[in-house]
C-alpha positions in Angstrom: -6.7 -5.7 38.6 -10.0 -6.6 37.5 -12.9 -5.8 34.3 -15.7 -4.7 36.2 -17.4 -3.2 33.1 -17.7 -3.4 29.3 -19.6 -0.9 27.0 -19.5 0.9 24.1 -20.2 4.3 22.9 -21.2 5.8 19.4 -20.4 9.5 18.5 -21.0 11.1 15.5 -19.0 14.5 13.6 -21.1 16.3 11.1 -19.0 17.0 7.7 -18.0 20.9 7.1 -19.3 22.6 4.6 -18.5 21.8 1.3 -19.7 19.3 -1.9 -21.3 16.3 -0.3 -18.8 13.1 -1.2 -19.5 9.1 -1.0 -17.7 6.6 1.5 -18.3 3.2 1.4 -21.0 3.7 -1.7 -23.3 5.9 0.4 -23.5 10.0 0.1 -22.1 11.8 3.7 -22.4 14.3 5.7 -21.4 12.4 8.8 -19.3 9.4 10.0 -19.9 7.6 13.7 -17.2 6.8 15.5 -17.7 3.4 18.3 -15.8 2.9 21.3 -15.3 -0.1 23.4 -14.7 0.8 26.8 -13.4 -1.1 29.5 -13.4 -0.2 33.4 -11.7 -1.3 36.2 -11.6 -1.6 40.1 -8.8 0.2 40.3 -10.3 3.0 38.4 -7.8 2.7 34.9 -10.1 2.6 31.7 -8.9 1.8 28.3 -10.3 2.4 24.9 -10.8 1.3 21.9 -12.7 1.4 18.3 -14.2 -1.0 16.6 -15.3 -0.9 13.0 -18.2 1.3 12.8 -19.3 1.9 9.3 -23.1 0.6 8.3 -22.7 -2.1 11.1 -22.6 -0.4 14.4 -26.3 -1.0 15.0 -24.9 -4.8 15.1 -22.2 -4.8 17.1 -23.9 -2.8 20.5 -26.0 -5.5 21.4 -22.7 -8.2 20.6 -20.8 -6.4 23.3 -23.5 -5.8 25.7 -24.9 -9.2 25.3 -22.2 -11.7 24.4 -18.5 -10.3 24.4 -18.8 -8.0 27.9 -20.4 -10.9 30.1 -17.3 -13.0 29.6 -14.6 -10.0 30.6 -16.3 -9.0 33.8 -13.6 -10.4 36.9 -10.6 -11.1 34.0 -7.6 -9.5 34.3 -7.0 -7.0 31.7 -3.4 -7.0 31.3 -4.1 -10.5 30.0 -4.8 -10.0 26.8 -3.3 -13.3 24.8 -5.6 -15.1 27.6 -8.7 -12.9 27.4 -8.9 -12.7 23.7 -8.2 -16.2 23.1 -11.0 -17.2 25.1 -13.3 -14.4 23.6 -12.2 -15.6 20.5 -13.6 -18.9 21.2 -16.8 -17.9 22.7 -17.8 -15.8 19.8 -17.3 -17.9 17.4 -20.9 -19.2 16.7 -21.6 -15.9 15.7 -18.8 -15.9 12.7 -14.9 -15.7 12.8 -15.4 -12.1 11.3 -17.7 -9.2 10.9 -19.5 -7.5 13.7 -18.1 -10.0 16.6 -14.6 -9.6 15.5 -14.8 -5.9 14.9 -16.3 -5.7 18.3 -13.7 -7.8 19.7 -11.0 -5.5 17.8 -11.9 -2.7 20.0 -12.0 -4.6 23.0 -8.5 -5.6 22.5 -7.5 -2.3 21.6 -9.0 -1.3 24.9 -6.5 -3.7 26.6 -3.6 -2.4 25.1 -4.6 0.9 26.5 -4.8 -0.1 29.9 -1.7 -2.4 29.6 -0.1 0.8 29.0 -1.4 2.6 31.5 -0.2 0.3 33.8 3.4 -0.2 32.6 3.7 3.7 32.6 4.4 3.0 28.4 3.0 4.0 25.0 1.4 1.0 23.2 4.5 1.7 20.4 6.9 1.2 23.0 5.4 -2.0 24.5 5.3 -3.5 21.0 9.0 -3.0 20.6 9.2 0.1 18.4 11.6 2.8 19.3 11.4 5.9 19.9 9.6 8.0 17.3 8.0 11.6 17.3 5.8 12.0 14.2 5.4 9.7 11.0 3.8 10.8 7.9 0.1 10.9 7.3 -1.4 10.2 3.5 -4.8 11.7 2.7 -7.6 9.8 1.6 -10.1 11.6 -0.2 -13.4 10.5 0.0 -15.5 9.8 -3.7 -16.8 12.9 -5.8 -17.1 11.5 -9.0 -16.2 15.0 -10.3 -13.0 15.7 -11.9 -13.0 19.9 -11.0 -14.1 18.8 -7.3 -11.3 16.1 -7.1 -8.5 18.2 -8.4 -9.9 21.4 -6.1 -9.3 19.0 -3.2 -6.3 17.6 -4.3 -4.4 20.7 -4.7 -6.4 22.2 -1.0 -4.8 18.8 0.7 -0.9 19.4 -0.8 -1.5 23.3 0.3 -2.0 21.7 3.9 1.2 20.3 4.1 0.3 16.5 2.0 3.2 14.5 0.0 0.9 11.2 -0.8 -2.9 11.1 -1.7 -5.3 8.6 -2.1 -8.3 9.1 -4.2 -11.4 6.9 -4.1 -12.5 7.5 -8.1 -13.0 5.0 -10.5 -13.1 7.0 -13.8 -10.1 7.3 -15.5 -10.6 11.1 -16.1 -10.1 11.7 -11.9 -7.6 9.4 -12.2 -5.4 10.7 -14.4 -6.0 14.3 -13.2 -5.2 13.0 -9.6 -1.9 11.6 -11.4 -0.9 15.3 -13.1 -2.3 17.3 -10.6 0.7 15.3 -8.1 3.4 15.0 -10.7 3.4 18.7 -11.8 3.0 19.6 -7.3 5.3 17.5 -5.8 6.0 14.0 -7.9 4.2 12.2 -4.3 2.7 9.0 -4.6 -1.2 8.3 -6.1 -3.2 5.9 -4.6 -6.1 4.9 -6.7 -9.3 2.7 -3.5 -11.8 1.6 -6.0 -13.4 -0.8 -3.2 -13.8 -3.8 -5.2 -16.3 -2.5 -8.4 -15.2 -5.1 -10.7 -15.0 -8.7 -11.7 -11.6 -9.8 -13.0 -12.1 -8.9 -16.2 -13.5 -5.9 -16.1 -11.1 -5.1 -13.7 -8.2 -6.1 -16.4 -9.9 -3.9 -18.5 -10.1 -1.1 -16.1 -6.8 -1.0 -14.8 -4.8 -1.2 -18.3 -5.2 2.5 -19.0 -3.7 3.0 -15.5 -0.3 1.4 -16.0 1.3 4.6 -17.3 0.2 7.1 -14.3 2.9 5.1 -12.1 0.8 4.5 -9.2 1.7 3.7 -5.9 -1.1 0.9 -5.6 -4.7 0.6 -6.6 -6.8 -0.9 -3.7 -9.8 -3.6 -4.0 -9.6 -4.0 -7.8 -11.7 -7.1 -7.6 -14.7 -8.4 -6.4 -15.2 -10.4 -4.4 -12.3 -9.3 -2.2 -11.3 -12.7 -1.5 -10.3 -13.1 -4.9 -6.9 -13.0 -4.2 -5.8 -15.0 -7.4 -7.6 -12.4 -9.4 -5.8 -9.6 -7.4 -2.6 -11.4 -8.3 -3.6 -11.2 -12.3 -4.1 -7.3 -12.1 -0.8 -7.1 -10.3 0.8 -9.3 -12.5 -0.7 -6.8 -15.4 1.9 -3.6 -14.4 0.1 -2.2 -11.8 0.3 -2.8 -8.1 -2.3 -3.3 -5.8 -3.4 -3.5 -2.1 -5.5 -5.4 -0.6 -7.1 -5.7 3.2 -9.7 -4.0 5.1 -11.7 -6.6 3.9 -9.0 -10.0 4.5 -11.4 -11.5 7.0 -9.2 -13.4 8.6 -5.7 -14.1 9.9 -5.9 -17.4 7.9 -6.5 -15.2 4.8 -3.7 -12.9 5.1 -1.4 -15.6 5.7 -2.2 -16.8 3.1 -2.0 -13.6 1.3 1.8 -13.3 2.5 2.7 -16.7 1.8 1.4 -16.6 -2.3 2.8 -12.9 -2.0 -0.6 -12.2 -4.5 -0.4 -8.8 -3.8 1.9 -6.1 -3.9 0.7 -4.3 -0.6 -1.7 -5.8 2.3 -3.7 -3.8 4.6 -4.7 -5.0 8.2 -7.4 -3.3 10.2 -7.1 -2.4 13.4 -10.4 -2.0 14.0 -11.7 -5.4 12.3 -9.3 -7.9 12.1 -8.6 -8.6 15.5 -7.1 -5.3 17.0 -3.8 -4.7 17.7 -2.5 -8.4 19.2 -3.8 -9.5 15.5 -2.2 -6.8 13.4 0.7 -6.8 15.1 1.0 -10.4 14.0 0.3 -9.9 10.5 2.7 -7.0 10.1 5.3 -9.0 11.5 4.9 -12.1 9.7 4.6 -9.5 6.7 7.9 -8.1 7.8 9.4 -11.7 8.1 8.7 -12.5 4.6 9.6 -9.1 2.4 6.0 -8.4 2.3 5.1 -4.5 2.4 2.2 -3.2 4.6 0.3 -0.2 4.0 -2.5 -0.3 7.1 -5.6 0.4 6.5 -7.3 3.5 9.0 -10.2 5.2 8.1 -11.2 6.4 11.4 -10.9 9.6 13.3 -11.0 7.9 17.0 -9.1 5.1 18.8 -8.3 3.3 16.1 -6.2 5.6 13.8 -4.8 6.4 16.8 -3.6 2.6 17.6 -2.7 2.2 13.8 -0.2 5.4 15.0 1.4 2.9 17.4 1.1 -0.1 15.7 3.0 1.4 12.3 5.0 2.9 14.9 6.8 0.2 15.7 6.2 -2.1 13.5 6.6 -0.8 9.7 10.1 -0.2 8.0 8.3 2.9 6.6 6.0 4.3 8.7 2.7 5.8 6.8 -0.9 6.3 8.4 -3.6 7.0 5.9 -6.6 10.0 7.2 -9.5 10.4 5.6 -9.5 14.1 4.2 -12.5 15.8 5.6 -12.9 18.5 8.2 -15.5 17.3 10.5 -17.3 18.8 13.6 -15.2 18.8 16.5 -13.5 15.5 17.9 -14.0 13.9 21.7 -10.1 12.8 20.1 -9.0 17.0 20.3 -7.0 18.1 17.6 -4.7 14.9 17.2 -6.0 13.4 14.0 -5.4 16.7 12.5 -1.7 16.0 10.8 1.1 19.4 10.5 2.7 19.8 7.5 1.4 15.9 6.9 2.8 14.0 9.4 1.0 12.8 12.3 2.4 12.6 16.2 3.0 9.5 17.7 1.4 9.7 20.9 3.8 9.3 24.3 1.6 9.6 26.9 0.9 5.6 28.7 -1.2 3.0 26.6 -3.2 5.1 23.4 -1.8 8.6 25.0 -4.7 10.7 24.0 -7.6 10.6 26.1 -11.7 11.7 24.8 -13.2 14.5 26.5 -15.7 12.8 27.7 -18.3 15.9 27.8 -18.0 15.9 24.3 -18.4 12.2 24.0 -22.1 12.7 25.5 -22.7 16.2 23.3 -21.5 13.8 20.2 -23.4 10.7 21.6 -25.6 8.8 19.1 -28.4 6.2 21.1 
């Protein structure tokens, strides 16, 4: 078997109605989704997603120009030899960011048609046994409104939600968050600040906090790779995560080896894909360190964070951004019952995109 073919595709799903949040800093009403897709001559395709948000302008030309040229004639089931050589071609154009997140997807992609091929869910072919469903967190996107957060909060435990995480940085949502859970259900709170603060501040920030028991609070610190600051708020009563931005596998060793933080978070969809993650959970694993992946996708790479935490975590939990969007090439698999999400068993990812919606969705 042979790559005859690398691309990628964007899609984008319009938000419902409803107030208009932030993600990532910027006010939404629509999140793109991008594909890596990979053909063969024997006709099996796999997919995968690479990290999409504010940079997918960046990464098309990456894969059509730099990463696809050097898989066309490789053998996709591969991967350790594929990737490493990728790795090393792309390097010029830095060991993370666009390239790697475009190489994330790619490797993704492989898994998919490696289980394709074995007849296997990706879960299965890391090792994990068999599982049906594992529970889902929400992850509320930012209103900086304490009615709107707590209106949301108590629509997401109504749908079936134990755990929540909030992306607020006032300590009025906060603490309502906190309550709001306590009096429902006692769940866990999860406070994503995404990295507002130099340390002190940060200190400063968070001491209020120590009292609402949270679970973690994510990216206390900027910049991210201050991971000695990280370790100071930790060290201060209250846990955090850190990860979607750990650039590299360096970094999170490194991260596991100081133990600096209470929770890290590899990306599927930028660090590497799942070869890399799967790595870093299991060196994680090795060392008493607990991972908490992060996934704020809606498309092939929430779904490989399903296998990967699958069969890799202790605990399994996949985090889904709460919003009801247009409707999904994906079909109705991201949408969790009573929270918990199904572990795909259909061969490699298991869930296939409709590709008619695919071009209806297609952004060019």
């Amino acid at each position: 078997m042979k790559i005859i073919r690398v691309s990628s595709v964007v899609y984008r799903q319009h938000l419902k109605s409803g107030p208009k949040p932030k993600f990532a800093g910027e006010g939404r009403d629509a999140f793109e989704t991008l594909l890596i897709k990979v053909e063969t001559d024997e006709g099996v395709t796999g997919w995968g997603e690479a990290f999409p948000h504010r940079v997918w302008p960046a990464i098309r030309p990456l894969v059509d120009s730099l990463i696809a040229p050097g898989c066309i004639g490789a053998d996709p089931t591969d991967i350790p030899k594929l990737m490493k050589k990728l790795i090393y071609h792309v390097h010029g154009v830095g060991r993370a960011g666009p390239a790697m997140y475009a190489l994330s997807g790619l490797d993704t992609a492989l898994w998919d048609i490696l289980g394709k091929v074995k007849n296997q869910p990706i879960y299965k072919l890391l090792g994990g046994k068999p599982l049906d469903r594992i529970p889902a967190y929400a992850s509320l996107l930012k209103y900086n409104d304490v009615n709107v957060v707590t209106a949301t909060i108590e629509e997401a435990l109504s749908r079936g939600y134990g755990d929540l995480k909030i992306h607020e940085t006032g300590c009025d949502e906060i603490a309502a968050a906190a309550r709001l859970l306590r009096e429902h259900n006692g769940g866990s709170l999860m406070v994503d600040v995404n990295a507002p603060w130099t340390l002190p501040e940060a200190l400063a920030a968070t001491a209020p906090l120590r009292e609402l028991g949270l679970k973690w609070i994510e990216e206390p610190v900027w910049p991210p790779e201050d991971f000695a600051g990280a370790a100071k708020i930790s060290a201060s009563g209250v846990p955090v995560a850190i990860g979607e931005n750990v650039l590299t596998p360096s970094d999170f060793a490194r991260l596991i080896a100081t133990r600096a933080v209470d929770y890290i978070q590899p990306s599927v969809a930028k660090i590497g894909g799942i070869s890399i993650a799967r790595d870093i959970i299991t060196a994680a694993n090795q060392a008493g360190v607990a991972v908490a992946p992060h996934s704020a996708y809606f498309g092939a790479g929430l779904i490989a964070t399903a296998h990967v935490s699958a069969a890799l975590s202790p605990a399994p939990m996949i985090e889904r951004l709460y919003c009801d969007l247009t409707e999904s090439p994906f079909g109705d698999w991201y949408e969790p019952v009573d929270g918990t999400l199904a572990v795909p068993q259909g061969p490699g990812l298991g869930v296939e995109p409709d590709l008619n919606l695919l071009d209806k969705l297609a952004v060019n």
